[in-house]
N, C-alpha and C positions, 0 to 999 in steps of 0.2 A: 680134467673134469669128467672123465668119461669113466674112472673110476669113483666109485660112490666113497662115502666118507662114513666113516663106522659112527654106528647111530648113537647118541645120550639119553640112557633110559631117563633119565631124570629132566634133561631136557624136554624130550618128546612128551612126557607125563606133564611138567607144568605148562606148556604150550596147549596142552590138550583139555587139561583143568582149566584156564584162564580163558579159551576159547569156554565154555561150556558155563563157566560162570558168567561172562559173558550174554550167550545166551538165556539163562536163568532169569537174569537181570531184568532186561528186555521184555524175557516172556512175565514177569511178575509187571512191568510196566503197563505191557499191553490187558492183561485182565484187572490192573486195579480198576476199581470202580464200576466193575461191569457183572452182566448175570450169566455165569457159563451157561447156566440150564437154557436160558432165553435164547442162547447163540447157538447152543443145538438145536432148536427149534429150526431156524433157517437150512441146515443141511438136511433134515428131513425132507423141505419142499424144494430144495435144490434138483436142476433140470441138468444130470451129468451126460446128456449127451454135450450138450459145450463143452465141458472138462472133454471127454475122448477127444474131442475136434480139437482143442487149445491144444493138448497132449502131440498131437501129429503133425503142428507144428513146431511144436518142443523138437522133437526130435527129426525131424528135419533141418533146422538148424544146426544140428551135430553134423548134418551132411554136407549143407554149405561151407562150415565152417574147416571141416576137412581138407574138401576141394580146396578150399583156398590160400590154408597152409604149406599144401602144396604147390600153390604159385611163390610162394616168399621163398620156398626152398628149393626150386629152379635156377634162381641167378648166381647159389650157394654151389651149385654143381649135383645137385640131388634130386632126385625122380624116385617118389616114394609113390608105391600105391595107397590112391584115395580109403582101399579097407583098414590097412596097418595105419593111417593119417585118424581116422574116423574113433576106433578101440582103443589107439593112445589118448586121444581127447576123453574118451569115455572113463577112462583109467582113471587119469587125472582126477576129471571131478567127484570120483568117488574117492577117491585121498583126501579131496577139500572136505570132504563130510567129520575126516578124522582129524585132520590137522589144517587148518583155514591156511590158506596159499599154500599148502604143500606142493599142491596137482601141478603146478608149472611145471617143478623141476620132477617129479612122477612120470608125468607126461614126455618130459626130453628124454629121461633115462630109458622109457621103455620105447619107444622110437629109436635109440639106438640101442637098441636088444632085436630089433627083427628089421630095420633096416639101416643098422649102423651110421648115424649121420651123428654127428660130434654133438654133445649134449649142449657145449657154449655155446654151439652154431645156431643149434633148434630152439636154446630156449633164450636168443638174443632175440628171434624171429615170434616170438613168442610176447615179451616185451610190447616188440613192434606192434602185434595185433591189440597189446592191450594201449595202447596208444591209439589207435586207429579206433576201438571200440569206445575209449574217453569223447572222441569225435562224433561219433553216430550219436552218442549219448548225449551231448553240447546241442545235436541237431535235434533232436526231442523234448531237451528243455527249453530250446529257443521257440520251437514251436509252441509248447507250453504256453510260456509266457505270452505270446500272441493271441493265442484262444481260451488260454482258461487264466491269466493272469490275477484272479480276486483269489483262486482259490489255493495258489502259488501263494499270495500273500497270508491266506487264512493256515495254511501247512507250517511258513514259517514262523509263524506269531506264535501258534499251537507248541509248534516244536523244539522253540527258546525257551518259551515259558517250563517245558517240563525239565530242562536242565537247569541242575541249581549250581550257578556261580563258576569262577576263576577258571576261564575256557582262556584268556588271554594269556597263560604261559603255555600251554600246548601250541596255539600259535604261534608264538615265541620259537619253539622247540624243530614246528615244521619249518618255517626261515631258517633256522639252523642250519638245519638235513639240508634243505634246498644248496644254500650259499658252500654249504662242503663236500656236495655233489659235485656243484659246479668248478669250484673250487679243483679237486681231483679231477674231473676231465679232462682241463686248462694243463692241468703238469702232464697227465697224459698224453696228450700231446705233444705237450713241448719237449718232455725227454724221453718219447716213444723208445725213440733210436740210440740213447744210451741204457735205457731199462732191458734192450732186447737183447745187450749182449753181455749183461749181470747175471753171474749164474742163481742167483738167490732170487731173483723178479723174473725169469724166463720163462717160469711156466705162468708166476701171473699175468706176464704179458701177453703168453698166448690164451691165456681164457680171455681176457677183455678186449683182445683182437679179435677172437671169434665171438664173441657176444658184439661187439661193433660190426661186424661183417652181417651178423642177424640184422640186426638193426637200420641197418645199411642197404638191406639188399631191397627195399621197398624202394629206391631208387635206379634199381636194374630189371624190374618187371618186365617181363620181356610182353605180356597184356596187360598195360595197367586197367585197361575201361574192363574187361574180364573182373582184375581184382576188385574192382570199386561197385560192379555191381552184385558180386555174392557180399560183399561187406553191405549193403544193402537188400540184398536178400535173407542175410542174418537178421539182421537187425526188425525189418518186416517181419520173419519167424515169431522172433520174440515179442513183436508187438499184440498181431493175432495169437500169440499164445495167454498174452494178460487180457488182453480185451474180448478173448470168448468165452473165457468164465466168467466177465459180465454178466453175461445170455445166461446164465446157469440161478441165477438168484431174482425175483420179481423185483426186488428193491435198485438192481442196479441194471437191468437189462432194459432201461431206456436210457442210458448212457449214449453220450454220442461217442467220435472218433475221433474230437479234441479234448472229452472226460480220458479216453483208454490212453490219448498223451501222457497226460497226468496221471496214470495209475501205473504206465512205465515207470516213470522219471521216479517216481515218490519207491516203488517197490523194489528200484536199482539201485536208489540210497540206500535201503533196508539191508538188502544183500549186499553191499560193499564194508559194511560192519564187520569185525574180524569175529562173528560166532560160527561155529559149527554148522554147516551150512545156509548161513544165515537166519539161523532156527532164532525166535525171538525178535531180532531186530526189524527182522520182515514183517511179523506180526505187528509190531510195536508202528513203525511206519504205516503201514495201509489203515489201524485202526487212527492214527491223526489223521492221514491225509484223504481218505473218504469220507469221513468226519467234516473234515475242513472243507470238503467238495460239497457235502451236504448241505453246510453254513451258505456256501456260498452259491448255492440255489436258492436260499431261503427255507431252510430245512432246516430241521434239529441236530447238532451238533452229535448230541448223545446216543442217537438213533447211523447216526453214519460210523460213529465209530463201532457201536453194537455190530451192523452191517459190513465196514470193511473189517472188522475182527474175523467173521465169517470168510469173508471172501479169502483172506491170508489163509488160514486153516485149507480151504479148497485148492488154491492156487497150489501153496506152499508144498502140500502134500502131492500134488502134481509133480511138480518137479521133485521132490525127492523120490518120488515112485521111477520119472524116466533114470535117475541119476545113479539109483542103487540098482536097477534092470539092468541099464546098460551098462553100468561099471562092472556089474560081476558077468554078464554076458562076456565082458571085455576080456576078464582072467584069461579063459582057456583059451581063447581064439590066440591071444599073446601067444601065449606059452606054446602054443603048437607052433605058430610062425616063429616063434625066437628057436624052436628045435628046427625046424627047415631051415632055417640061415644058416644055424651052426653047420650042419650036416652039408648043405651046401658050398660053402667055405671048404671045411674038411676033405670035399669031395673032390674040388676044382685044387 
């Protein structure tokens, strides 16, 4: 895996169309029925010192989140430094801007460009985090549910009603995936040891050994209370980073700190939509689910989504501001350290 696979212009092009249409989609969901003029209104009297404050913990989070990848790849036998850990992360999620999940494998490829760690390895570890991060995410909705639970119910009513129909064969489709997942593991397993000495499965054996070895190595921590609380210090990032551009809008800055629950959870569904950096989907979410938080104050429905349409645009733009900064910041710092390596090697 560690050599790259020769790209498909046509591939990469409908991937990139279907992301984007996608997003189109979404974003025409989120303005139907509303007044853009009216919603520029709100960013005129918007108070962007919260956005810079939201913003510094954006990007802080890029540095926990470093750190911490560097703990998963310790028990793998590799001690990367937290800057080369920190510019591949950054790398990545400016790939996701072009191609939605590209950055994972972005991200491993260019980690072993300046610090050579096996791409299976790093991006089994990789995986692992986004497992670990499903979790923190479970702990926000679970909170949710305890404190703002009317409005959990008013986002979901909202949010069935605007899809029209036959969602029970994609269900269908995801049981599939799952049971042929599972399914393949299970032989995995069982015929690890005659797969590894097939010359035609040998090299797949060793990518899925080293992506289990990622995967795996959260069980060799050498500090897990370390690991458990930057995975908790991310996640905190991310929260202060939705809930200070609250403060930034009069309509939403008496929010409390079990609303910015609910403006996580609702804004991480948004973004787990395969669009282009979750351009549209994000909007399309915050405008039901502040909405539906609205209702569920006793407020106007129409007036919360006018309002979280807003907020999406500020937020939204936030984060693509850290993500395109940091990612092309990322470029040359790469490419200088991937020349130190090489020359280093060469040298020794």
């Amino acid at each position: 895996m560690e050599n790259q696979k020769k790209i498909n212009p046509l591939k990469t092009f409908l991937t990139i169309a279907v992301s984007l249409a996608v997003a189109v989609f979404f974003m025409w969901l989120a303005f139907r029925g509303l007044d853009f003029e009216k919603i520029k209104g709100y960013f005129a009297k918007a108070n962007y010192f919260w956005v810079v404050a939201a913003a510094v913990f954006g990007i802080l989070a890029y540095w926990f989140r470093a750190v911490r990848w560097n703990l998963l790849l310790e028990p793998l036998g590799y001690r990367i430094s937290n800057s080369n850990s920190m510019w591949t992360i950054s790398f990545g999620y400016l790939m996701n801007l072009t191609i939605p999940r590209s950055g994972e494998l972005a991200r491993s490829t260019a980690l072993y460009g300046v610090e050579k760690v096996p791409v299976d390895k790093s991006f089994g570890t990789i995986i692992l985090e986004r497992v670990v991060d499903l979790i923190c995410m479970i702990g926000f909705l679970g909170l949710t549910l305890i404190f703002k639970y009317n409005a959990i119910a008013e986002f979901y009513r909202f949010a069935t009603e605007q899809k029209a129909g036959a969602e029970k064969s994609s269900s269908n489709w995801i049981w599939l995936i799952l049971g042929a997942g599972l399914l393949g593991a299970v032989l995995f397993f069982a015929l690890r040891k005659t797969l590894e000495k097939l010359p035609f499965f040998s090299n797949i054996y060793k990518i899925f050994d080293g992506l289990l070895q990622g995967v795996l190595s959260i069980f060799r921590l050498k500090n897990p209370v370390k690991f458990i609380l930057y995975s908790i210090a991310i996640w905190v990032c991310y929260y202060l980073a939705a809930y200070l551009v609250c403060f930034a809008l009069p309509e939403t800055a008496d929010f409390t700190v079990a609303d910015g629950f609910f403006v996580i959870v609702v804004g991480t569904l948004g973004m787990m939509v395969p669009a282009s950096g979750g351009i549209g989907a994000f909007h399309f979410a915050l405008k039901i689910g502040i909405g539906a938080l609205f209702l569920s104050m006793g407020k106007s429905f129409d007036e919360g989504a006018e309002v979280g349409l807003a907020y999406a645009f500020i937020s939204h733009t936030m984060q693509l501001v850290i993500m395109v900064v940091m990612g092309f910041i990322s470029i040359p710092i790469l490419a200088r350290n991937r020349h130190k390596a090489v020359e280093a090697r060469e040298f020794f």
